[in-house]
BAFI-3210 file (N, C-alpha, C; in Angstrom, 3 decimals, decimal comma, padded with zeros to 6 digits):
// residues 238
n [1|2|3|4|5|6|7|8|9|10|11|12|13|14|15|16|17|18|19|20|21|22|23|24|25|26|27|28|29|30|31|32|33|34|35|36|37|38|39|40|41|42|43|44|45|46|47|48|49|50|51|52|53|54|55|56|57|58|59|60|61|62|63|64|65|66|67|68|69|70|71|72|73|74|75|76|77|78|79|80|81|82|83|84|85|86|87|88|89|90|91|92|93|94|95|96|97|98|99|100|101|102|103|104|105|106|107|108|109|110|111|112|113|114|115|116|117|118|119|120|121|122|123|124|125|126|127|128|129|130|131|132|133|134|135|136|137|138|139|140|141|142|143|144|145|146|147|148|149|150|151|152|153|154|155|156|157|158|159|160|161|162|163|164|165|166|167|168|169|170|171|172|173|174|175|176|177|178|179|180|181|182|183|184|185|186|187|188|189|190|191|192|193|194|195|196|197|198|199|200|201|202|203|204|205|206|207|208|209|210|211|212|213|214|215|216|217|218|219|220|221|222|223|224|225|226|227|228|229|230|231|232|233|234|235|236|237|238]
n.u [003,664|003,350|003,715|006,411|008,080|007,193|008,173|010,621|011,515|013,752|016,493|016,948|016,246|013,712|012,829|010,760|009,367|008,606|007,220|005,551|003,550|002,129|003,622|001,790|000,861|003,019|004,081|001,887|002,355|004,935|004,149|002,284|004,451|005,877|004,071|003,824|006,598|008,617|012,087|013,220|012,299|012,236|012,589|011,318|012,427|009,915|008,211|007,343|006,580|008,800|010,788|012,686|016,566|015,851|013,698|012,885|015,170|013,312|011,183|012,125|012,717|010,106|009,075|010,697|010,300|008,200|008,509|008,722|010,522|014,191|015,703|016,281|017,106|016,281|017,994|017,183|017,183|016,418|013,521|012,306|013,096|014,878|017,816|019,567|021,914|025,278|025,982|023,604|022,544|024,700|024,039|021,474|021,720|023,491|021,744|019,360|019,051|017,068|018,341|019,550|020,844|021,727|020,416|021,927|021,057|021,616|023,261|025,730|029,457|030,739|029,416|028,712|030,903|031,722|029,533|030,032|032,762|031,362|030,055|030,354|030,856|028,384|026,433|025,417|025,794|024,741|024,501|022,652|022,413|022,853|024,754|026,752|027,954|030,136|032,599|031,231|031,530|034,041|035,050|034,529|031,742|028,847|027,612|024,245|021,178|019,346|018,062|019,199|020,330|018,490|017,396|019,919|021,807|024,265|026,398|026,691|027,761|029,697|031,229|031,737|033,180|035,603|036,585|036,738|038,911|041,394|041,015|040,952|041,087|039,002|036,701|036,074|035,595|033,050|031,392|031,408|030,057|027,932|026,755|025,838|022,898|022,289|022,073|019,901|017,697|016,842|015,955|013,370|010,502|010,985|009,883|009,581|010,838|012,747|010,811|010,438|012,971|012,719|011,317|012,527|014,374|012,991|011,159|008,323|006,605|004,658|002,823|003,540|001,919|-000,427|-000,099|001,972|002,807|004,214|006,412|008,149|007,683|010,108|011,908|011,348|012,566|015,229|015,827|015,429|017,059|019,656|019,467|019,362|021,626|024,095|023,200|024,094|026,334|029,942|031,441|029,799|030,093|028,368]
n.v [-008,035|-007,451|-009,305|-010,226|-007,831|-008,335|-010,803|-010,360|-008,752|-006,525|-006,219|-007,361|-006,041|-005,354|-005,644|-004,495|-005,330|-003,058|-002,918|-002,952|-001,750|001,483|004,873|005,840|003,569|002,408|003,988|003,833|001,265|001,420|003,320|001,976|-000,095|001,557|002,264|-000,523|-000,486|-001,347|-000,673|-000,229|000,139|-001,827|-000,832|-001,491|-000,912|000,009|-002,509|-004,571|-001,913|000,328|001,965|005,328|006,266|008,914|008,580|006,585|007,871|009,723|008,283|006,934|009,454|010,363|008,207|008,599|011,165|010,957|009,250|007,977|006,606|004,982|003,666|001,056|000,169|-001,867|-004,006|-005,731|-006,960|-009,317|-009,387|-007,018|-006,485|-004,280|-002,505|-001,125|000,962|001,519|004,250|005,789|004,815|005,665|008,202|008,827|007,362|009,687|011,521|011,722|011,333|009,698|007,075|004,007|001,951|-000,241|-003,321|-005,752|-007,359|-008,361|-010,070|-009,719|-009,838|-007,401|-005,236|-004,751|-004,688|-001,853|-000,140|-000,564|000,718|003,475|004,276|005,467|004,326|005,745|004,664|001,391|-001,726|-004,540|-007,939|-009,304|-012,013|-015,199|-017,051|-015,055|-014,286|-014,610|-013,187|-010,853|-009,628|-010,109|-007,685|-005,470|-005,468|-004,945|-007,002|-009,182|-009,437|-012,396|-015,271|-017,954|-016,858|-017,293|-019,428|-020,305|-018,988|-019,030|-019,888|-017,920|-016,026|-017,173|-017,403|-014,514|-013,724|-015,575|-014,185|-011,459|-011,902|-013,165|-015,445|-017,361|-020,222|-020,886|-019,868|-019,941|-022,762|-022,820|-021,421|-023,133|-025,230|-023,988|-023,562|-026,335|-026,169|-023,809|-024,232|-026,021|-024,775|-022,600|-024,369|-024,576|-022,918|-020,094|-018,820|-021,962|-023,924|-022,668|-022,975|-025,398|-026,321|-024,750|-025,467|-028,106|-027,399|-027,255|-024,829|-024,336|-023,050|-023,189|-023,622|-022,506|-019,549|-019,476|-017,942|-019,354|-023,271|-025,267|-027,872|-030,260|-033,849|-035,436|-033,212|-031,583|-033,957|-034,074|-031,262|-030,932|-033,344|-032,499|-030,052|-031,093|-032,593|-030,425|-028,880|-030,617|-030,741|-031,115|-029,120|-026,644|-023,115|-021,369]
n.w [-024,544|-021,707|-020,381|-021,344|-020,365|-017,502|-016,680|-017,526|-015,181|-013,296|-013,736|-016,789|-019,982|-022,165|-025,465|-027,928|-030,862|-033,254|-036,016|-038,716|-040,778|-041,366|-040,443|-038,525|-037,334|-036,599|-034,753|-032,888|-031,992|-030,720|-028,619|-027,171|-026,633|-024,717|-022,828|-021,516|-020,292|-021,929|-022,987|-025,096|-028,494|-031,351|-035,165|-038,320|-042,270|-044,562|-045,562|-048,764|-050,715|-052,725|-051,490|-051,592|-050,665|-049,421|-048,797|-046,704|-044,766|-044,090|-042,997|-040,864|-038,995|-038,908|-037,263|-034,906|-033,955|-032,944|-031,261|-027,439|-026,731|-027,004|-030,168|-032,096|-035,733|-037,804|-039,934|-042,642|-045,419|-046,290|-045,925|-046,172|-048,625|-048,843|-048,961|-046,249|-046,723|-045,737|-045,462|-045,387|-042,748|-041,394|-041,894|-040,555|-038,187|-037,174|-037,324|-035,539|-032,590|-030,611|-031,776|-030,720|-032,120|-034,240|-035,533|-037,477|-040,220|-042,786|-043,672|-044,851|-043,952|-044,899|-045,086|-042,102|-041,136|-042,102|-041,503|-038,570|-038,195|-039,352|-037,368|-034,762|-030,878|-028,657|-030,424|-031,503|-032,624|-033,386|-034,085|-036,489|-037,918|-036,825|-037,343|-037,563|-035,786|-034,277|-036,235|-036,438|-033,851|-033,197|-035,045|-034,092|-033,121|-030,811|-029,570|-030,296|-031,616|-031,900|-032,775|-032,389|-029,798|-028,079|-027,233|-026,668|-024,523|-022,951|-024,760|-026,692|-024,718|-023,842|-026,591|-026,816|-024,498|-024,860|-026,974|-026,161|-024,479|-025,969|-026,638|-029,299|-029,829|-028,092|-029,016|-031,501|-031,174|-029,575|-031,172|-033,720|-032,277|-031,922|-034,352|-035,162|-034,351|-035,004|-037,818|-038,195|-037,008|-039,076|-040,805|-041,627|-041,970|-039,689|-037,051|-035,792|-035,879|-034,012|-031,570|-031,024|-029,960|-027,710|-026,232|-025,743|-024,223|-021,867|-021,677|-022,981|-025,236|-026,744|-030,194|-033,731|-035,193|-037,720|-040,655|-040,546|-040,127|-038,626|-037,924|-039,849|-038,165|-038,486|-038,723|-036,573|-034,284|-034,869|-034,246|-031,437|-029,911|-030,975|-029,489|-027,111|-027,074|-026,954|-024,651|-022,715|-022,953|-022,084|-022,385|-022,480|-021,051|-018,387]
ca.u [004,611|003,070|004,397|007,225|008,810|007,039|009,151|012,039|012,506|014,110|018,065|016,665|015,846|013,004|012,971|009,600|009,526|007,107|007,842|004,579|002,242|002,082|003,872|000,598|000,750|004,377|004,171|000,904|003,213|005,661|003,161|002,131|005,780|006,798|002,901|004,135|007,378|009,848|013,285|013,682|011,321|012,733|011,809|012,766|011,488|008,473|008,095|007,004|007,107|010,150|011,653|014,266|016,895|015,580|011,540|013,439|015,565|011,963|010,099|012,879|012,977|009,206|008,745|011,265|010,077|007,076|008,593|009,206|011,612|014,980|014,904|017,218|016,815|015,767|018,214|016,802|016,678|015,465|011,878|011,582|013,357|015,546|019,135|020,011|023,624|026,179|025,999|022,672|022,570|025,009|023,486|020,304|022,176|024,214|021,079|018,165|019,396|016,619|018,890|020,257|021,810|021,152|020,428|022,729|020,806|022,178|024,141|027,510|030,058|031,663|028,233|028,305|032,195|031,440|028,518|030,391|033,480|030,978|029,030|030,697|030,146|027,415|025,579|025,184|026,330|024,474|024,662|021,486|022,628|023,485|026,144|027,806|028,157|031,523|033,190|030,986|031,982|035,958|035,139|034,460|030,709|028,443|026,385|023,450|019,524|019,543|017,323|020,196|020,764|016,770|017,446|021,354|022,434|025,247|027,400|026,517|027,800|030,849|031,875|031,886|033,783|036,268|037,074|037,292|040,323|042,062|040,885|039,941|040,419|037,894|035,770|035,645|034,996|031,563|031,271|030,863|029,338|026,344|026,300|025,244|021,474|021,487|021,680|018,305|016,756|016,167|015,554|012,029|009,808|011,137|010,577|009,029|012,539|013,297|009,840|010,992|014,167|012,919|010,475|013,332|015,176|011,547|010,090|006,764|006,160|003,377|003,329|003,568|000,452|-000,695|000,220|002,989|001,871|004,962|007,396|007,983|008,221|011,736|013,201|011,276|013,417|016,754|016,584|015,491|018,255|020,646|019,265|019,381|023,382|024,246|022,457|024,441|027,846|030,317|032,316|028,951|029,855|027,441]
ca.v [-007,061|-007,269|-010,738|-010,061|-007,393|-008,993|-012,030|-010,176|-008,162|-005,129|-007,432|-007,440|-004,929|-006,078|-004,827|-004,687|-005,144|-002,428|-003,551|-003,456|-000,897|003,179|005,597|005,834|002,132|001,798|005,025|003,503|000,071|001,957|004,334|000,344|-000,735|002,457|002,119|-001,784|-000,596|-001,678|-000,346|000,283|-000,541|-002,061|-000,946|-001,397|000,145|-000,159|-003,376|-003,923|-000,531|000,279|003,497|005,933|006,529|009,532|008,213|005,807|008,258|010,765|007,668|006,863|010,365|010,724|008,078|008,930|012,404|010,751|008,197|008,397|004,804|004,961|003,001|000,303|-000,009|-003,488|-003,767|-007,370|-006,595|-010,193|-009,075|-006,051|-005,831|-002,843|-002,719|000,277|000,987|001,904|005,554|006,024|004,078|006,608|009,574|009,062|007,826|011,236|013,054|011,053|011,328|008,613|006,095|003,613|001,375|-001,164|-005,075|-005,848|-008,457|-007,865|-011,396|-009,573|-009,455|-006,197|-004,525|-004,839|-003,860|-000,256|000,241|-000,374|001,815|004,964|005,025|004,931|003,914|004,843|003,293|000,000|-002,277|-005,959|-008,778|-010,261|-013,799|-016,264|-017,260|-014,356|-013,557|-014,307|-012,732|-009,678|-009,645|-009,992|-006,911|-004,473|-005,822|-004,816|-007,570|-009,664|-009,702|-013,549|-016,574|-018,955|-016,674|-017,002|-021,060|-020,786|-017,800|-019,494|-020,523|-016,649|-015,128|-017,912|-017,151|-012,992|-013,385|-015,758|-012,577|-010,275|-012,522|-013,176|-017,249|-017,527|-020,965|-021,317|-018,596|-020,619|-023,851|-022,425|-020,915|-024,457|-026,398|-023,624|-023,807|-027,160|-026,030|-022,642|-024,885|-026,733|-023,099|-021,859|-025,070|-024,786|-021,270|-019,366|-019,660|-022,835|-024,897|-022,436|-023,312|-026,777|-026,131|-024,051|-026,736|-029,248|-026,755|-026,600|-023,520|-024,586|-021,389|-023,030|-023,846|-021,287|-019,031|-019,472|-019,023|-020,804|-024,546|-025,844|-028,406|-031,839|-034,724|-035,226|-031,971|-031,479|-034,830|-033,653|-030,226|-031,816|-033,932|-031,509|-029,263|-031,703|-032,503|-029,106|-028,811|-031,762|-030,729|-030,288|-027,535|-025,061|-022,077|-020,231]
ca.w [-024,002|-020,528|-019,945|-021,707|-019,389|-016,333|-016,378|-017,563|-014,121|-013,115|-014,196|-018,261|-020,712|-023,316|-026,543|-028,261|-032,231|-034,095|-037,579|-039,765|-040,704|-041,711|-039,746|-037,380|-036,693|-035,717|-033,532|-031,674|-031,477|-030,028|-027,664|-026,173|-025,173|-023,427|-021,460|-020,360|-019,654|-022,844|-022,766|-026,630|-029,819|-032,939|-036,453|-039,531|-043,253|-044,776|-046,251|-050,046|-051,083|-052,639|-051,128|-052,119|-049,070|-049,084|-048,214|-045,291|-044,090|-043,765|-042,454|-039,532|-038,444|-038,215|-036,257|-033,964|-033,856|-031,973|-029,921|-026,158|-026,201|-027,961|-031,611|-033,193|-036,663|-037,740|-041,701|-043,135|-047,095|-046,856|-045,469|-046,175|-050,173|-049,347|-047,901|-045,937|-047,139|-044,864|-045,582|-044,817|-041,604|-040,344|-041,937|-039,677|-036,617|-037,125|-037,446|-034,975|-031,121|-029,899|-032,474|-030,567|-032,581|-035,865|-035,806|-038,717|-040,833|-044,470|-044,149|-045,210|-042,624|-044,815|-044,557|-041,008|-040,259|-042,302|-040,343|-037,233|-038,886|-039,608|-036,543|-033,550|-029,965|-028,074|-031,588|-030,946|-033,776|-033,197|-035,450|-036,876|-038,442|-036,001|-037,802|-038,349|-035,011|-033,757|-036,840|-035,916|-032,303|-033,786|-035,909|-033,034|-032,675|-029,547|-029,385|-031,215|-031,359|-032,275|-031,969|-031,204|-027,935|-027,395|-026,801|-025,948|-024,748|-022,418|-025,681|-027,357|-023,782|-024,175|-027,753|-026,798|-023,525|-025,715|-027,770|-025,546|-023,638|-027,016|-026,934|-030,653|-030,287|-027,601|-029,427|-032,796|-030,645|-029,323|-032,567|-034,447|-031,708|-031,687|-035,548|-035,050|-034,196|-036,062|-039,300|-037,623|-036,755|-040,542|-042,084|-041,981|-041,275|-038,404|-035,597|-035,577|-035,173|-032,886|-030,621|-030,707|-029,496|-026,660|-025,830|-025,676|-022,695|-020,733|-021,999|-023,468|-026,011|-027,977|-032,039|-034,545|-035,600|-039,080|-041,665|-040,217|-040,102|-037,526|-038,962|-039,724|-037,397|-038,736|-038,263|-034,833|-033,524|-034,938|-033,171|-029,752|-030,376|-031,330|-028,618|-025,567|-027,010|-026,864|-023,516|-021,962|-023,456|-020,903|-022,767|-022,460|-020,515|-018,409]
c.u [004,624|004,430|005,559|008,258|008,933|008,714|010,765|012,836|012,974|015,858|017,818|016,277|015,172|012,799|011,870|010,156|008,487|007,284|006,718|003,499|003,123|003,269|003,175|000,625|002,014|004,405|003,066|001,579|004,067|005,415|003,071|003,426|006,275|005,204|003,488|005,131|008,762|011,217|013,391|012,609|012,652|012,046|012,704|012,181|010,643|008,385|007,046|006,821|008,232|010,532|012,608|015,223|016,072|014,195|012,322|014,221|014,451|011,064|011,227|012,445|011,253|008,887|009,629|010,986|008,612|007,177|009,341|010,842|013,084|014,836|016,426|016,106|017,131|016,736|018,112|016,417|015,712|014,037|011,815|011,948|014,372|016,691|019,343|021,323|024,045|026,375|024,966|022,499|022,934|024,930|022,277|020,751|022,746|023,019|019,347|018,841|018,971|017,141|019,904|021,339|021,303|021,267|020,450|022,221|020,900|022,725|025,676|028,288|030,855|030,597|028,619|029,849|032,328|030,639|029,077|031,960|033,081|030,550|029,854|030,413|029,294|026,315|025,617|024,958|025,809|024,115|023,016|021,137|023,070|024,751|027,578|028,205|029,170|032,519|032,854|031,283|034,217|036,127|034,771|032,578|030,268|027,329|026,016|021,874|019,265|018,906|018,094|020,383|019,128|017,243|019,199|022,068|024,121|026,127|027,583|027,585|029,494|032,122|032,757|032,706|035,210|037,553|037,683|038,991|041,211|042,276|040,278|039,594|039,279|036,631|035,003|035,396|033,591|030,772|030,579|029,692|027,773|025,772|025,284|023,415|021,424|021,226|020,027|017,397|016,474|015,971|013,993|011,502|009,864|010,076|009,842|009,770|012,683|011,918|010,051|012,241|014,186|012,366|012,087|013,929|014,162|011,406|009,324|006,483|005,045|004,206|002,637|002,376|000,030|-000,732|001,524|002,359|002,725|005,722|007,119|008,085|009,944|012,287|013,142|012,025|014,613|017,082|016,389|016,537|019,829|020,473|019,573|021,572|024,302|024,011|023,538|025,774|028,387|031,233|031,012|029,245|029,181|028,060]
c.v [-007,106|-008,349|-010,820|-009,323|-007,687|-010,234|-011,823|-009,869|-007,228|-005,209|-007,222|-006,252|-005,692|-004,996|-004,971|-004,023|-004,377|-002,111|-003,286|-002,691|000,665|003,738|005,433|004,409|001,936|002,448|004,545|002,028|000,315|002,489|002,561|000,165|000,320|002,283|000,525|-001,401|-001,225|-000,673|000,376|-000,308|-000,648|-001,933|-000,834|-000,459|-000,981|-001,089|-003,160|-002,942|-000,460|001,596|003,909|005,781|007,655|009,469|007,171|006,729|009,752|009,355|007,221|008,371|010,660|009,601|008,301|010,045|011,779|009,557|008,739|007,044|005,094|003,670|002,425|-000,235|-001,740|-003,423|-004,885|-006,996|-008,418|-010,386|-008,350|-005,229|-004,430|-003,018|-001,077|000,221|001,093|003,504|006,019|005,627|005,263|008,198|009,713|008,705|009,010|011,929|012,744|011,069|009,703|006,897|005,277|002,806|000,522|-002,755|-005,028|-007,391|-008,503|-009,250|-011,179|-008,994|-008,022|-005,100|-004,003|-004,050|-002,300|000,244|000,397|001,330|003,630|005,346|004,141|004,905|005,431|004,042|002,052|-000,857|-003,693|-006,439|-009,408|-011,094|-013,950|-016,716|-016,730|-013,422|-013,857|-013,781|-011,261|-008,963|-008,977|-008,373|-005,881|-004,861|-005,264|-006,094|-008,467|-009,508|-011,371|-014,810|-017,726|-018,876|-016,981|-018,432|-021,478|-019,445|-017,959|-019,601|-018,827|-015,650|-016,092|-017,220|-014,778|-012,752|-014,080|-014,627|-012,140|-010,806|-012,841|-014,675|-017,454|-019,134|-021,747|-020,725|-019,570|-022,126|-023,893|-022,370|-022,227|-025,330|-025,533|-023,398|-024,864|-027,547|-024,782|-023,065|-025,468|-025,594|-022,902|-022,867|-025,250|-023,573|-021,009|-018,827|-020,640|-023,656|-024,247|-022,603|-024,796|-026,893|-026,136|-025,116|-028,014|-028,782|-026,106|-025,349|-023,705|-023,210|-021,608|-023,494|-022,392|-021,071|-019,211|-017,901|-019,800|-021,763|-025,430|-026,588|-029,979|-032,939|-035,014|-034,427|-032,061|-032,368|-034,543|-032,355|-030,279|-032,576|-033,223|-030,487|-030,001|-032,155|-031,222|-028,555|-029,181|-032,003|-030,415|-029,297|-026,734|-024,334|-020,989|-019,216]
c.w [-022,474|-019,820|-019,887|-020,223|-017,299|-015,575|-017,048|-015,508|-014,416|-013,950|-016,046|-019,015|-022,038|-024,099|-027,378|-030,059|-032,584|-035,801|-038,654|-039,417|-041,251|-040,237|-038,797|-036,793|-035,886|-034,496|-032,559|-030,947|-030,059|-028,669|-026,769|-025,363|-024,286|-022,618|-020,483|-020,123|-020,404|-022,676|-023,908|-027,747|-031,108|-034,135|-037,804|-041,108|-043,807|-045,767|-047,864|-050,714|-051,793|-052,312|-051,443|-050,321|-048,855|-048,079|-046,735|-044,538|-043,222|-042,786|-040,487|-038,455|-038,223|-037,214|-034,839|-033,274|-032,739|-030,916|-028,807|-026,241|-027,308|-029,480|-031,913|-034,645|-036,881|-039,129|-041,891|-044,405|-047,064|-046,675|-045,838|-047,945|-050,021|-048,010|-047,824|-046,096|-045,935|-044,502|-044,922|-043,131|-040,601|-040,822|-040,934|-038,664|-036,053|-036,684|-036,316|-033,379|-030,511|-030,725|-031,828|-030,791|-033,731|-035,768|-037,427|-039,245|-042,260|-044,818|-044,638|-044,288|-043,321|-044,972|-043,226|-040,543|-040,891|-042,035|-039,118|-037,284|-039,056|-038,568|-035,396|-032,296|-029,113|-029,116|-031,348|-032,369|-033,345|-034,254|-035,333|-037,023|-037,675|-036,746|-038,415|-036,604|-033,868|-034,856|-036,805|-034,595|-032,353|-034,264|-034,961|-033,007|-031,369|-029,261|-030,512|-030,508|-031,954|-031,578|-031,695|-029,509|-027,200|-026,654|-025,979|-025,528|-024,093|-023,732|-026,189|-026,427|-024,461|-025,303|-027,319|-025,473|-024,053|-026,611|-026,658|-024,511|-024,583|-027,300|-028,035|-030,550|-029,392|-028,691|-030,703|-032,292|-030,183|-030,480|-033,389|-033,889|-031,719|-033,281|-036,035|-034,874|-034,788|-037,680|-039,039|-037,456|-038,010|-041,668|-042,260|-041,856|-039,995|-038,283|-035,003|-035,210|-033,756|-031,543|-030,092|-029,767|-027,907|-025,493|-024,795|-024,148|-021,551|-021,050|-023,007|-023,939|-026,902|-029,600|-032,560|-035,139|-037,171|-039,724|-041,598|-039,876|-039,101|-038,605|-038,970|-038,813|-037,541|-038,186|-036,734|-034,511|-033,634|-034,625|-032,428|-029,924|-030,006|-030,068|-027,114|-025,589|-026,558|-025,140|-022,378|-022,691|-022,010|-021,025|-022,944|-020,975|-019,751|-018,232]
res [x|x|x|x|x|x|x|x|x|x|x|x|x|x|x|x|x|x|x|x|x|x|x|x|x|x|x|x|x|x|x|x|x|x|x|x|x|x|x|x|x|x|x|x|x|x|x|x|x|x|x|x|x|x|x|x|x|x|x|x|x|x|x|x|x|x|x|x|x|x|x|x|x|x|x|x|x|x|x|x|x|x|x|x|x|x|x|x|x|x|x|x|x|x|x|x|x|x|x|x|x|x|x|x|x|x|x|x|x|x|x|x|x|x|x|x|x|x|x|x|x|x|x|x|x|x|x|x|x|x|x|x|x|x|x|x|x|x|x|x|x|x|x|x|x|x|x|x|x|x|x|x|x|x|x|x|x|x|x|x|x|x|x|x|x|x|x|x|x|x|x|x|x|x|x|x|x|x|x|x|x|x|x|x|x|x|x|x|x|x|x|x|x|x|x|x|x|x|x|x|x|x|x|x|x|x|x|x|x|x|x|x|x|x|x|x|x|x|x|x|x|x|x|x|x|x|x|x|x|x|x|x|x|x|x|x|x|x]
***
């Protein structure tokens, strides 16, 4: 976290994940990034478990009830087994103040546009999948939390300034060419592609902690590859 907001600067806003554990664990997660100086904590619900809404919409609100940092909700049914509907989402942004907004990782772009539909702006509606995030952007979108933008954020900034000028077919030209390495990002255990990647654009981040084991020689060469093309396009955008 230290590091983290260090080398962001006063220009960035870092967002510290507190994802895993009891009530008491997330809230001491949380208690850490507002001491270094985080902007916002991300959490999401309580993995394996299975909860009613009712037990997620009691577990949001207590930890919020004890955090100093505003809170985006993390929704990834594919980690955590449980999709926060659309209803719910904006029954607890309705009813939570320090709720700033929801990283939309459900994978369905009509998830994501009745989420943006119920809860409106200052909520903060960001897309989750990389690849769903110029059709989320189209759809009144604010954003993404996304490990494509970790390694490219120039093409991410591209595609969303695109939009907003009414150039779809620049928009869907970014769009493809940064598909090109988000297919390479999840073919092996994230975020081990994406360490390679980062590697490839000089930022040395290390290999992945176990029980991640890193990836194959193969893949690693075809997203350096793919990453230095991409790099050394001359339609990328800063």
């Amino acid at each position: 976290m230290a590091v983290s907001v260090e080398a962001a600067g006063p220009s960035m806003n870092v967002v510290v994940a507190a994802l895993v554990g009891n009530p008491d664990e997330v809230t001491r997660d949380i208690a850490a990034a507002a001491r270094h100086r985080a902007r916002a904590c991300m959490i999401t619900t309580p993995p394996f478990v299975r909860p009613s809404d009712s037990d997620v919409a009691e577990f949001i609100t207590r930890v919020a009830a004890r955090s100093t940092l505003p809170l985006i909700i993390f929704n990834v049914p594919s980690r955590t087994g449980f999709l926060m509907s659309p209803p719910l989402i904006a029954r607890v942004a309705g009813a939570i103040d320090l709720l700033a907004g929801i990283k939309e990782s459900s994978r369905a772009i009509v998830q994501f546009g009745e989420v943006r539909r119920r809860c409106a702006a200052p909520f903060a509606c960001l897309q989750g999948v990389d690849a769903l995030y110029l059709p989320s952007i189209a759809i009144g979108g604010d954003g993404g939390i996304l490990a494509a933008a970790a390694v490219f954020p120039e093409y991410c900034v591209a595609i969303e300034r695109a939009v907003a000028a009414g150039d779809l077919k620049t928009a869907r030209a970014k769009h493809y060419q940064l598909l090109s390495i988000v297919n390479l990002l999840y073919e092996a255990s994230h975020p081990a592609p994406l360490k390679a990647a980062l590697e490839a654009r000089g930022l040395p981040v290390g290999r992945t902690r176990p029980p991640l084991y890193g990836i194959s020689e193969d893949l690693r060469r075809r997203v350096i590859d793919c990453a230095n093309t991409l790099q050394s396009s001359t339609h990328a955008v800063a």
